[in-house]
Jmol script that loads the backbone (N, CA, C; Angstrom):
load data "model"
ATOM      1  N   UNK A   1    -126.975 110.104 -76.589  1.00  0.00           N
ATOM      2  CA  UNK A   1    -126.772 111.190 -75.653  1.00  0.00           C
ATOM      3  C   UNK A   1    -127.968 112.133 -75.706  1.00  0.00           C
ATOM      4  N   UNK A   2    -128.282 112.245 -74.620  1.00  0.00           N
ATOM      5  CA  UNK A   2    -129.756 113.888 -74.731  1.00  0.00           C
ATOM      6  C   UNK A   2    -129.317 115.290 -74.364  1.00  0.00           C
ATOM      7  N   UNK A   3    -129.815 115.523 -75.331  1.00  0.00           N
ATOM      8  CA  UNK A   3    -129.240 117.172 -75.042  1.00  0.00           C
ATOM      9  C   UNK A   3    -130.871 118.007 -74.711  1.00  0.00           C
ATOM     10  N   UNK A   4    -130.735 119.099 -74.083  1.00  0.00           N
ATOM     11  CA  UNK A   4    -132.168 119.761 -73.777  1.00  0.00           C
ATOM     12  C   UNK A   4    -131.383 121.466 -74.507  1.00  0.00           C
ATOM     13  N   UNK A   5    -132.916 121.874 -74.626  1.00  0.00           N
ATOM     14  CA  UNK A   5    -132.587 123.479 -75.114  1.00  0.00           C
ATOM     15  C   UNK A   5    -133.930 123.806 -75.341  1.00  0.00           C
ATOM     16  N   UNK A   6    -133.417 124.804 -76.400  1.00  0.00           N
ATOM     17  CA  UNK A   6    -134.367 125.420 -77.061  1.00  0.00           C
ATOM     18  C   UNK A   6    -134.320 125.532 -78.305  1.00  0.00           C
ATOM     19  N   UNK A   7    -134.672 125.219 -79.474  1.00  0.00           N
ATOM     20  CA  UNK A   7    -135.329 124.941 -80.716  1.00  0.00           C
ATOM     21  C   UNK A   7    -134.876 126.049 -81.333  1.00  0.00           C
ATOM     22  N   UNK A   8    -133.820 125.933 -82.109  1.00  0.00           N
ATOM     23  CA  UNK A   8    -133.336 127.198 -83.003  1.00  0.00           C
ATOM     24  C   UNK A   8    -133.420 127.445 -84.122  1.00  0.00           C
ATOM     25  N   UNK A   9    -133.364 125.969 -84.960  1.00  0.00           N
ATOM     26  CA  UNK A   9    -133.749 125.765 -86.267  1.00  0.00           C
ATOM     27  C   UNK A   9    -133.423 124.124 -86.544  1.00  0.00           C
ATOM     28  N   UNK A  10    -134.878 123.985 -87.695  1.00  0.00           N
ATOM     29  CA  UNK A  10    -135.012 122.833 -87.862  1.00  0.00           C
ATOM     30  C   UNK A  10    -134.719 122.817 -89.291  1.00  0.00           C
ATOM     31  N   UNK A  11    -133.327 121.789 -89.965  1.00  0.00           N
ATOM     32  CA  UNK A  11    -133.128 122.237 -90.906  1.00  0.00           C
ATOM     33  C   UNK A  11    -133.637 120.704 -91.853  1.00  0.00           C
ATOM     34  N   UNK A  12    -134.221 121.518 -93.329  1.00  0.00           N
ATOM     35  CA  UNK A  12    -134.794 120.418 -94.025  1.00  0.00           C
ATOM     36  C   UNK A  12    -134.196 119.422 -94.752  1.00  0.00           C
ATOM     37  N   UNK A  13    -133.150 118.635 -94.370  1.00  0.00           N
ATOM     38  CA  UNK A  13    -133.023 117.206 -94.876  1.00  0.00           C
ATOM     39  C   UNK A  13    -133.180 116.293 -94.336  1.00  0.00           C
ATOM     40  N   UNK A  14    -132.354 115.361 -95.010  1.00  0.00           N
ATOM     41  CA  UNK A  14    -133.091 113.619 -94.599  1.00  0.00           C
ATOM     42  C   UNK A  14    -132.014 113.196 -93.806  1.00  0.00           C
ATOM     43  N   UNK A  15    -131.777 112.184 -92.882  1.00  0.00           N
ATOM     44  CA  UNK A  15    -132.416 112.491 -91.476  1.00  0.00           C
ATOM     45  C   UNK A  15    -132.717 113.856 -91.672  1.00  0.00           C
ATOM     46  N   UNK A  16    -133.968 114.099 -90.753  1.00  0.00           N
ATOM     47  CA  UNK A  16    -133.830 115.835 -89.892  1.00  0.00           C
ATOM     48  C   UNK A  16    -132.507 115.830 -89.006  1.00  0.00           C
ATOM     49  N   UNK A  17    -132.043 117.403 -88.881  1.00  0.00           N
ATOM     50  CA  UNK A  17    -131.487 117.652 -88.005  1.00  0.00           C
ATOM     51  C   UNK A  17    -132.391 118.838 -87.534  1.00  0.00           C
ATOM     52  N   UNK A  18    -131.825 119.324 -86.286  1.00  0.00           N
ATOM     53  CA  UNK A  18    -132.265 119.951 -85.298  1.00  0.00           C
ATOM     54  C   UNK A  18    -130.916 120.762 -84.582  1.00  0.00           C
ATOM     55  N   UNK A  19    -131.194 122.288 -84.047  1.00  0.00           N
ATOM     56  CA  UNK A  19    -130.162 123.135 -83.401  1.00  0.00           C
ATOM     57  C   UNK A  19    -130.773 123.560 -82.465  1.00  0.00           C
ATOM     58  N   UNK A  20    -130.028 123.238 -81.290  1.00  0.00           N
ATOM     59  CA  UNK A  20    -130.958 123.401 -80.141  1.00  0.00           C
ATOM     60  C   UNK A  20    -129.547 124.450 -79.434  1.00  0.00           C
ATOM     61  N   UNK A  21    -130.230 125.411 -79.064  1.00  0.00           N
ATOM     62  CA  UNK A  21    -129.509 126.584 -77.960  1.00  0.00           C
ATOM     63  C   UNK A  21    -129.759 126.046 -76.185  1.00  0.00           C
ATOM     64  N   UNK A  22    -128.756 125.595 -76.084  1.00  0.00           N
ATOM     65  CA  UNK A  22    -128.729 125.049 -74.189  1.00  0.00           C
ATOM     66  C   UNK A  22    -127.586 126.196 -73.528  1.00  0.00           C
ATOM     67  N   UNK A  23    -127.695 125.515 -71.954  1.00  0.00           N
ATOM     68  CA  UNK A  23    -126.893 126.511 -71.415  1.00  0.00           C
ATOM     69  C   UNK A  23    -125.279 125.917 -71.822  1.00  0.00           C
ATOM     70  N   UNK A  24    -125.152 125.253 -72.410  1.00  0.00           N
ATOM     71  CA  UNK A  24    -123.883 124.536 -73.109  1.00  0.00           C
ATOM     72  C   UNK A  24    -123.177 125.369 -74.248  1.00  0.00           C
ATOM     73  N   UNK A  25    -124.223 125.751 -74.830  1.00  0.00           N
ATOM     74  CA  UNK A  25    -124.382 126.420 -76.483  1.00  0.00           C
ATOM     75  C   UNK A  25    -125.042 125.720 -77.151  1.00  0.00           C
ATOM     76  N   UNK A  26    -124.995 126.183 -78.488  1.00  0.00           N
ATOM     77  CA  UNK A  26    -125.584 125.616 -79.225  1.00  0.00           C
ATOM     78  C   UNK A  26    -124.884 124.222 -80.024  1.00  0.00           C
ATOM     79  N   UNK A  27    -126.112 123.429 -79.992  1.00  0.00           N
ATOM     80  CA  UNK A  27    -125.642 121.762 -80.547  1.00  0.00           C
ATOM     81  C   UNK A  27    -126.839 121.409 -81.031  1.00  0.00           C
ATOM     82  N   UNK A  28    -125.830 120.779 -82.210  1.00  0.00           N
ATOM     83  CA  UNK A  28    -126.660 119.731 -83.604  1.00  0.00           C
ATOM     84  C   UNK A  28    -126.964 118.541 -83.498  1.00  0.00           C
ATOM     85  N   UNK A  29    -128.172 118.176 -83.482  1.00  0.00           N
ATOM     86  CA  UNK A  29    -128.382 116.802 -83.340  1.00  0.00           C
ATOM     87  C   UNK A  29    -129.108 116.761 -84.680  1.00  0.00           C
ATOM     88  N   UNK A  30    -128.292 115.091 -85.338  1.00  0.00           N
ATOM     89  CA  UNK A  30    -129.574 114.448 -86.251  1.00  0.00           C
ATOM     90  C   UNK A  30    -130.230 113.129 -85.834  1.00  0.00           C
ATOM     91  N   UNK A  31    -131.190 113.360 -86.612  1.00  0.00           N
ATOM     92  CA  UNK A  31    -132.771 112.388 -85.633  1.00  0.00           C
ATOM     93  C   UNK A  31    -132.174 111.380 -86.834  1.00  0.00           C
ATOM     94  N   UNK A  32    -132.544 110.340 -86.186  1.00  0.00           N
ATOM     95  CA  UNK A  32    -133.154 109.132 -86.808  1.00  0.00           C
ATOM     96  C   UNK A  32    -134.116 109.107 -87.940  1.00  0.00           C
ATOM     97  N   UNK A  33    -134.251 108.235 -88.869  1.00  0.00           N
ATOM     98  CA  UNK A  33    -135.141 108.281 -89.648  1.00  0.00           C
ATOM     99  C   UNK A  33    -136.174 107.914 -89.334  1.00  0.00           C
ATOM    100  N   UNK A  34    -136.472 106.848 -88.393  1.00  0.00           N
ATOM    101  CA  UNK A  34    -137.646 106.581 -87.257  1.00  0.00           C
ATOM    102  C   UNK A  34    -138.019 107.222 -86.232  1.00  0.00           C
ATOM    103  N   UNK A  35    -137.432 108.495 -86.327  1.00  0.00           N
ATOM    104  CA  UNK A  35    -137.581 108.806 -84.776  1.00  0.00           C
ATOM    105  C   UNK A  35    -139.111 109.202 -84.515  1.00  0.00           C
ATOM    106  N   UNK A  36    -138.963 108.999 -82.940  1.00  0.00           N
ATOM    107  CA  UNK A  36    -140.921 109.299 -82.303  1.00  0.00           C
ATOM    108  C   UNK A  36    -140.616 110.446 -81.751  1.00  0.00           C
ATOM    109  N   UNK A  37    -141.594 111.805 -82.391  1.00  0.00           N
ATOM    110  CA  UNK A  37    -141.864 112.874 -81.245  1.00  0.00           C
ATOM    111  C   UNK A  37    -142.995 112.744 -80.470  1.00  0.00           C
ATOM    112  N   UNK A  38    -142.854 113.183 -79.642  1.00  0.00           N
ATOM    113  CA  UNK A  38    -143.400 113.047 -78.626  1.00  0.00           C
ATOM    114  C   UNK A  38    -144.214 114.898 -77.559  1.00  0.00           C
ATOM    115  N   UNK A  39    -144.923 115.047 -77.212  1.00  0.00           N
ATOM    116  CA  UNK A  39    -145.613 115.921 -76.589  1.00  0.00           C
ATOM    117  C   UNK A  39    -145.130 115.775 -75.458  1.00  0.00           C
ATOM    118  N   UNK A  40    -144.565 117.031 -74.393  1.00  0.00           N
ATOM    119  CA  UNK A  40    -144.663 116.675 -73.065  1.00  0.00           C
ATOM    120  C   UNK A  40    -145.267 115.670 -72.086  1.00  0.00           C
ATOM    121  N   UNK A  41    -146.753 116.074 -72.556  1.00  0.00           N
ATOM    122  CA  UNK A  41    -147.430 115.290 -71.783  1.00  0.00           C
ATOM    123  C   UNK A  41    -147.188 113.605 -72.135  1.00  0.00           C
ATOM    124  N   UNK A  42    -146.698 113.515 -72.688  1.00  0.00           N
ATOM    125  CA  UNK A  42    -146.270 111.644 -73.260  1.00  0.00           C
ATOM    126  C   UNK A  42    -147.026 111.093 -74.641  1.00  0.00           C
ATOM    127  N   UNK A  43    -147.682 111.871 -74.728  1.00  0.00           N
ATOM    128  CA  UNK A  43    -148.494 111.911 -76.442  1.00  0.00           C
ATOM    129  C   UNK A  43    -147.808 111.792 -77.329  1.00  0.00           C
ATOM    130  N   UNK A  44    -147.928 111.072 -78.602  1.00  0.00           N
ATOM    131  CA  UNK A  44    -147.188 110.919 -80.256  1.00  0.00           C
ATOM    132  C   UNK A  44    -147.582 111.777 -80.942  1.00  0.00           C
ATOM    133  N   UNK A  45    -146.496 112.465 -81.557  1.00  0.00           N
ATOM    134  CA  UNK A  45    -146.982 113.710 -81.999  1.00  0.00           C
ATOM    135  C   UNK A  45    -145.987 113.540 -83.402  1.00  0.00           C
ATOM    136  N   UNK A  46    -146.285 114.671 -83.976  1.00  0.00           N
ATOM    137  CA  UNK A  46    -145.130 114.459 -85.671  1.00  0.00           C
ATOM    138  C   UNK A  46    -144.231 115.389 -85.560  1.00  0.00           C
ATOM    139  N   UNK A  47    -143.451 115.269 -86.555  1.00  0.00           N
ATOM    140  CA  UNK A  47    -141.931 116.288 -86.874  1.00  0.00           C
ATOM    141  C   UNK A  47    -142.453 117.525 -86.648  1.00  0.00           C
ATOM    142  N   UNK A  48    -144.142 117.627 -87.156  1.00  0.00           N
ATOM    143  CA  UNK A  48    -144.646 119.314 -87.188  1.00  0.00           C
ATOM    144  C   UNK A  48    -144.329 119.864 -86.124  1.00  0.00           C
ATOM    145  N   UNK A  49    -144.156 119.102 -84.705  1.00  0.00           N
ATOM    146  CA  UNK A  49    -144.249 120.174 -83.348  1.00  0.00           C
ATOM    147  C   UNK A  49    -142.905 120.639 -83.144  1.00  0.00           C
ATOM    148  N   UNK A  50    -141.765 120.302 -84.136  1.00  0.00           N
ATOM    149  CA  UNK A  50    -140.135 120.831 -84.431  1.00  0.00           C
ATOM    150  C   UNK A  50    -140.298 121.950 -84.792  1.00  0.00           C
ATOM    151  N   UNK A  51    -140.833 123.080 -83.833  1.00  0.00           N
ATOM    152  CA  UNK A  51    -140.795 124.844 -84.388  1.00  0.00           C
ATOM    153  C   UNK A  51    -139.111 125.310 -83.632  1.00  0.00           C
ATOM    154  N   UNK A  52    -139.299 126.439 -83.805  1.00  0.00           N
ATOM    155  CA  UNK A  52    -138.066 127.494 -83.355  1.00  0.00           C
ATOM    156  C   UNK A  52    -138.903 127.800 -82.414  1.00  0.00           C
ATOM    157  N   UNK A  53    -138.163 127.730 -81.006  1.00  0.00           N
ATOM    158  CA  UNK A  53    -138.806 128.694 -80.175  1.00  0.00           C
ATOM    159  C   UNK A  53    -139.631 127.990 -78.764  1.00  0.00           C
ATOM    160  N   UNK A  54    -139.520 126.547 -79.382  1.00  0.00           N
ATOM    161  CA  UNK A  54    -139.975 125.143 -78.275  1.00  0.00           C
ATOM    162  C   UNK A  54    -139.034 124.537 -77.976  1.00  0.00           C
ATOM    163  N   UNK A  55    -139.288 124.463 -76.697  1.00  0.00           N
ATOM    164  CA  UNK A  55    -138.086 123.597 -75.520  1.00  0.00           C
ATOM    165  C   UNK A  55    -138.596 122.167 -76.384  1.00  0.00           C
ATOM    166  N   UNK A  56    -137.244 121.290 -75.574  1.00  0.00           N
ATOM    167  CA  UNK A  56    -137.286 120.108 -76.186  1.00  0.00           C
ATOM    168  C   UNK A  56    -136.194 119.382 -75.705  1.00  0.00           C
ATOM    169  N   UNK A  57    -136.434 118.347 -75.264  1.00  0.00           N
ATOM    170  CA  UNK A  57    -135.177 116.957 -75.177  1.00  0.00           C
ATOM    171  C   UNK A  57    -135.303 116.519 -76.685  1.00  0.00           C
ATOM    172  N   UNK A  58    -133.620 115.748 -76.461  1.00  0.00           N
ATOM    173  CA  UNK A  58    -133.496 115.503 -77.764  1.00  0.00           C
ATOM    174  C   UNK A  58    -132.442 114.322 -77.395  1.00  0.00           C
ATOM    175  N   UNK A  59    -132.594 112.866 -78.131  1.00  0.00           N
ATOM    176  CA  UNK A  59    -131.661 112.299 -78.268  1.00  0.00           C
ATOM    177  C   UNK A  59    -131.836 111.862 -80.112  1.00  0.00           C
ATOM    178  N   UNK A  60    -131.237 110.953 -80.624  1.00  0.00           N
ATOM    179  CA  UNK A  60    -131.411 110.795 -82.052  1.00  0.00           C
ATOM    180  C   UNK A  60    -132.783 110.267 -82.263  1.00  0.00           C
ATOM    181  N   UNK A  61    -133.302 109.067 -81.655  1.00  0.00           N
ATOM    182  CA  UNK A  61    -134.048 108.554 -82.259  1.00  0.00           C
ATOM    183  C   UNK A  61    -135.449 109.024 -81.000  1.00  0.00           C
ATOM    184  N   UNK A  62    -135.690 110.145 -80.424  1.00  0.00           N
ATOM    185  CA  UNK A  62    -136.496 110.170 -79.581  1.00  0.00           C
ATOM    186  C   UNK A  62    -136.711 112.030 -79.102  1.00  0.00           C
ATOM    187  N   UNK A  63    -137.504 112.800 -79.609  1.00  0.00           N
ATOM    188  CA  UNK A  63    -138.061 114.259 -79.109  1.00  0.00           C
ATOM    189  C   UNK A  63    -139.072 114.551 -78.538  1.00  0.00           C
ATOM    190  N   UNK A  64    -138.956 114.539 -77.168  1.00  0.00           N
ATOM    191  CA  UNK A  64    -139.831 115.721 -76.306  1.00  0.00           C
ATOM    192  C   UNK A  64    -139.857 117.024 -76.539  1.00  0.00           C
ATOM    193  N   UNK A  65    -141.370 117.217 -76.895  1.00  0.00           N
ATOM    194  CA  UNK A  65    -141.203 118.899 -77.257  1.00  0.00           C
ATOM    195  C   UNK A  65    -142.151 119.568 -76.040  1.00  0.00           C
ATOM    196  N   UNK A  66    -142.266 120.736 -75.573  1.00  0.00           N
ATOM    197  CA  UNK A  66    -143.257 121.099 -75.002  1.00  0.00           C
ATOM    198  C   UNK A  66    -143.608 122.353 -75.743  1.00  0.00           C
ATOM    199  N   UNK A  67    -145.074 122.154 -75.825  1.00  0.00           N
ATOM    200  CA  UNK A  67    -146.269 122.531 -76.661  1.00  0.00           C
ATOM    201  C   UNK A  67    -147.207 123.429 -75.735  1.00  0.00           C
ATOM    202  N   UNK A  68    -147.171 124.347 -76.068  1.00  0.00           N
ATOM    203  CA  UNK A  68    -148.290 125.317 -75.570  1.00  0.00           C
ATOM    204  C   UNK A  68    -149.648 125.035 -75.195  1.00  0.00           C
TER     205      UNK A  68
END
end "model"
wireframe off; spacefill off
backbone 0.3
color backbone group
């Protein structure tokens, strides 16, 4: 399932999870242990671009973030 939001907190265990604030509320997703992030623009990017404060699709094994 994909959920979209905004990046609320990325919390540190294994899988990552992720709290994303949508117009839904807020919802927890955990990533995959493989999962690919990804840059808007379609670029491979790492867990690093998981800030607070960046939009982002999200399904488990797959994050679009958009990056300044």
């Amino acid at each position: 399932m994909m959920h979209e939001g905004t990046i609320r907190e990325v919390m540190e265990t294994w899988p990552l999870q992720i709290v994303l604030e949508s117009p839904q509320g807020m919802v927890s997703v955990t990533l995959t242990e493989d999962v690919v992030v990804r840059r808007s623009d379609g670029s491979v990017g790492g867990v690093e671009l998981l800030r607070p404060g960046r939009h982002a699709r999200v399904d488990p094994r797959e994050v679009i973030v958009s990056v300044p």
